[in-house]
C-alpha positions in Angstrom: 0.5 127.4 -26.5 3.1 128.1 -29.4 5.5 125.6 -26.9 3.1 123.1 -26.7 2.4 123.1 -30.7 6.2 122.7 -31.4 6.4 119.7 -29.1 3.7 117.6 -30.5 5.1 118.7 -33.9 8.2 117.4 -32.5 6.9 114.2 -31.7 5.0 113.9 -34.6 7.5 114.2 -37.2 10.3 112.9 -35.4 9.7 108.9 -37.2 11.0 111.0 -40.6 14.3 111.5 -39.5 15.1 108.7 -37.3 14.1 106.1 -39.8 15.2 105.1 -43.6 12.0 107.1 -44.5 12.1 111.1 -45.7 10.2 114.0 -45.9 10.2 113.4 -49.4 8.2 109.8 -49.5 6.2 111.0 -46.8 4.7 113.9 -48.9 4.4 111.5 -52.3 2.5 109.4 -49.8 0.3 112.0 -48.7 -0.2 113.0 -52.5 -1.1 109.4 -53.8 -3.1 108.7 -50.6 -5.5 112.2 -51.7 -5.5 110.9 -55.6 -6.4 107.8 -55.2 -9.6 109.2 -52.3 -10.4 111.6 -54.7 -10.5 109.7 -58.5 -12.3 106.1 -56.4 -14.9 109.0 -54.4 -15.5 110.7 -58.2 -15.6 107.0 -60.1 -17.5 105.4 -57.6 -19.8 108.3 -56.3 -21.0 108.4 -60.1 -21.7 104.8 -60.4 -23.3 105.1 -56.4 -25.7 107.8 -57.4 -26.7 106.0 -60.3 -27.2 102.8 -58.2 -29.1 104.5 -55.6 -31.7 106.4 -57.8 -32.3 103.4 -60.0 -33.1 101.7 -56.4 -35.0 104.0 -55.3 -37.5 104.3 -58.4 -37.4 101.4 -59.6 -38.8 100.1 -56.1 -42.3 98.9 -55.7 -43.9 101.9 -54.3 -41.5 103.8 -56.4 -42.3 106.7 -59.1 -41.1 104.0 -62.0 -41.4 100.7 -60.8 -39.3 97.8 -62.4 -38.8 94.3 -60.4 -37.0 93.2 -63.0 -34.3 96.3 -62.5 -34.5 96.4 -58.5 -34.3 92.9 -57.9 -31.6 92.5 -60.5 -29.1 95.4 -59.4 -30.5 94.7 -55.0 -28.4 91.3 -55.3 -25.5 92.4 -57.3 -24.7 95.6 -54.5 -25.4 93.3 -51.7 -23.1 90.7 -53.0 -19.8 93.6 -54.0 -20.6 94.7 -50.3 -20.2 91.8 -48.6 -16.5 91.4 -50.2 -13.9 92.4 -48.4 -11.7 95.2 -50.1 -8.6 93.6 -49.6 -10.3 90.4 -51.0 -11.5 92.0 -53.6 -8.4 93.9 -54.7 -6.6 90.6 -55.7 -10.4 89.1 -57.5 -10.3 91.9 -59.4 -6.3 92.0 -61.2 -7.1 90.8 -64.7 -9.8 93.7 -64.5 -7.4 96.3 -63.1 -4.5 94.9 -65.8 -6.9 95.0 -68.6 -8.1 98.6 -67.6 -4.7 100.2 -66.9 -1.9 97.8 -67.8 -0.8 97.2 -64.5 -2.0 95.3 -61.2 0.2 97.7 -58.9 0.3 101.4 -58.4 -1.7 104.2 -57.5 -4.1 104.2 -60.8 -4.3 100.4 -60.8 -5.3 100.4 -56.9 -8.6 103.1 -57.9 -9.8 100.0 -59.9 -10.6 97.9 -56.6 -11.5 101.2 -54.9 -14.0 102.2 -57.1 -15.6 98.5 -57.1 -15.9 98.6 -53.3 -16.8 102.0 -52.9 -19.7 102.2 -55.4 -21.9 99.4 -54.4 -21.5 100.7 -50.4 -22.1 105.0 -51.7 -24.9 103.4 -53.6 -26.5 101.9 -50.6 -25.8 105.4 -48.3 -27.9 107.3 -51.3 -30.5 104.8 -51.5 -30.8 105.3 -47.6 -30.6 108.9 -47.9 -33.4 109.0 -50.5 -35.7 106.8 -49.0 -35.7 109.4 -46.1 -37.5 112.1 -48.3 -41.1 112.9 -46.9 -43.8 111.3 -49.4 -45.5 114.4 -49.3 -42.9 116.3 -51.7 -43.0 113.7 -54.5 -46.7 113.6 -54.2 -47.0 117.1 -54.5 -44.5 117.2 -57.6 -46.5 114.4 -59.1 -49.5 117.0 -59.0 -47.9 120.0 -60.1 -46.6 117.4 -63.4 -43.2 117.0 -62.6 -41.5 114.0 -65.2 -39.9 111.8 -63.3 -36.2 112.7 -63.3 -37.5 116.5 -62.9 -38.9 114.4 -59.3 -35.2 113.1 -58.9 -33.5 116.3 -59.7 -35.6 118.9 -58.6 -37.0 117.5 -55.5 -35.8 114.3 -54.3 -32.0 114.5 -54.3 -32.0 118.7 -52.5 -34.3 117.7 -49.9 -32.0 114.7 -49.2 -28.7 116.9 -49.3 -27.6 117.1 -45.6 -28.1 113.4 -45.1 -26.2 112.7 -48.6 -23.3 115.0 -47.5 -23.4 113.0 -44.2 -23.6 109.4 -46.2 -21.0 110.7 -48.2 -18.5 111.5 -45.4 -19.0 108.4 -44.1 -18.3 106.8 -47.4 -15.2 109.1 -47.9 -13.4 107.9 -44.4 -14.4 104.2 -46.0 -12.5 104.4 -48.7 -9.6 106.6 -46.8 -9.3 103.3 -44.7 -9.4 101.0 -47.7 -6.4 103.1 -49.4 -4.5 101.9 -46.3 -4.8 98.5 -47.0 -4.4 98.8 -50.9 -0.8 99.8 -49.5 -0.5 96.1 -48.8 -1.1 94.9 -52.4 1.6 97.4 -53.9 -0.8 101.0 -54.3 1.1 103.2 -52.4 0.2 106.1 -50.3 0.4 106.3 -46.6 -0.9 102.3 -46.1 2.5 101.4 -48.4 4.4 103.6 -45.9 3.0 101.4 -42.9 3.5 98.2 -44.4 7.1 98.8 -46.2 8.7 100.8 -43.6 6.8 100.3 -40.3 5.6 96.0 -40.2 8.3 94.5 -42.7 11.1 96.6 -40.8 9.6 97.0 -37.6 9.9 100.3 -37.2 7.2 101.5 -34.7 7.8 105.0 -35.0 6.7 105.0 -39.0 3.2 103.1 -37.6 3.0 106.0 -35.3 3.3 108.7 -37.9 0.7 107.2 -39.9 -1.7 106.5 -37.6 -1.7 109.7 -36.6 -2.2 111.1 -40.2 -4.6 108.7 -40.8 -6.5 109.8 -37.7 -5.9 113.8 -39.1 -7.1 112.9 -42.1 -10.3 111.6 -41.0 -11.0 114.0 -38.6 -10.9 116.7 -40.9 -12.7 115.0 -43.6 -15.8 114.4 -40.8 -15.8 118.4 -39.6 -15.9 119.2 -43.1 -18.5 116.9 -43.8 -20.6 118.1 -40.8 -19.9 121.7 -41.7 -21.5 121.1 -45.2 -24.0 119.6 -44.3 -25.4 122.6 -42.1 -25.2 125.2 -45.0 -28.5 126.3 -46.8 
């Protein structure tokens, strides 16, 4: 076993010493790739879970119904969805300049992220929170409950393992769309495969971060799955 783990190590790691890229660049990859997850999963889950609740009770059959919010905010997530993130990224510059100064970059690329992510995490809760039983707001409804106390206290822990499950899904989303942002100058590991593995056609580099990719979101699912069985 210890053989076979120092071969596919081997194998693995090989692309950082037989091309122009080092161990060095690979690990500021790795860090920027995990900033720019973990600031756009932070912005945008914010901004998702207030989308989602807002959707969800503002609905017709909802605890505090309000056409004029639903069908105001339903559009505008439908329409950021349906924009492609690498589409997006470039809409979005004078927005990402204003905010940080700068169009590329790591902190200027969580600017497009959080855009795309938010609208798509505020779906996933919506989805999530629809799936409650009626019975549990009825019964808070009877006991007095206000209505956030209904959000807060009932609504969003009985939804928890399907939000953790959303929210893994959303989290290997965004790890793909950090990829691409490494075509419009973010950096991280997409940066890595466009600099050094298309532009100089070095196969080994696409290798290496395919496979880190593929790590990456492998782990982030079990860990997903795992949370979402605890009580």
């Amino acid at each position: 076993m210890k053989e076979f783990i120092v071969h596919w190590l081997t194998v693995i790691t090989q692309p950082l010493w037989t091309s122009p890229l080092g161990m060095d660049q690979f690990v500021d990859a790795m860090q920027e790739t995990i900033q720019m997850v973990l600031l756009s999963f932070l912005f945008g889950g914010i901004w998702g879970l207030i989308q989602g609740v807002a959707l969800v009770v503002t609905r017709d059959k909802g605890i505090l119904p309000n056409k004029a919010i639903y069908h105001g905010l339903n559009p505008i997530i439908n329409a950021l969805r349906s924009l492609p993130f690498f589409i997006l990224a470039i809409a979005v510059i004078p927005l990402t300049k204003w905010i940080v100064g700068s169009s590329i970059g790591t902190w200027a690329a969580i600017v497009p992220l959080t855009i795309f992510i938010g609208p798509y995490m505020g779906r996933l809760i919506e989805n999530s929170l629809l799936e409650v039983n009626d019975g549990i707001i009825e019964s808070a409804q009877a006991m007095g409950a206000t209505p956030w106390q209904i959000v807060f206290k009932f609504i969003l822990p009985e939804a928890r393992s399907s939000l953790i499950l959303n929210m893994t899904t959303a989290t290997i989303s965004l790890i793909g769309a950090t990829a691409m942002a490494g075509a419009v100058g973010a950096g991280g590991i997409g940066d890595l495969a466009y600099s050094y593995g298309y532009q100089r056609f070095d196969s080994s580099v696409m290798l290496l971060t395919v496979i880190v990719l593929l790590i990456l979101v492998q782990l982030v699912q079990s860990l997903g799955n795992w949370l979402s069985k605890l009580r």
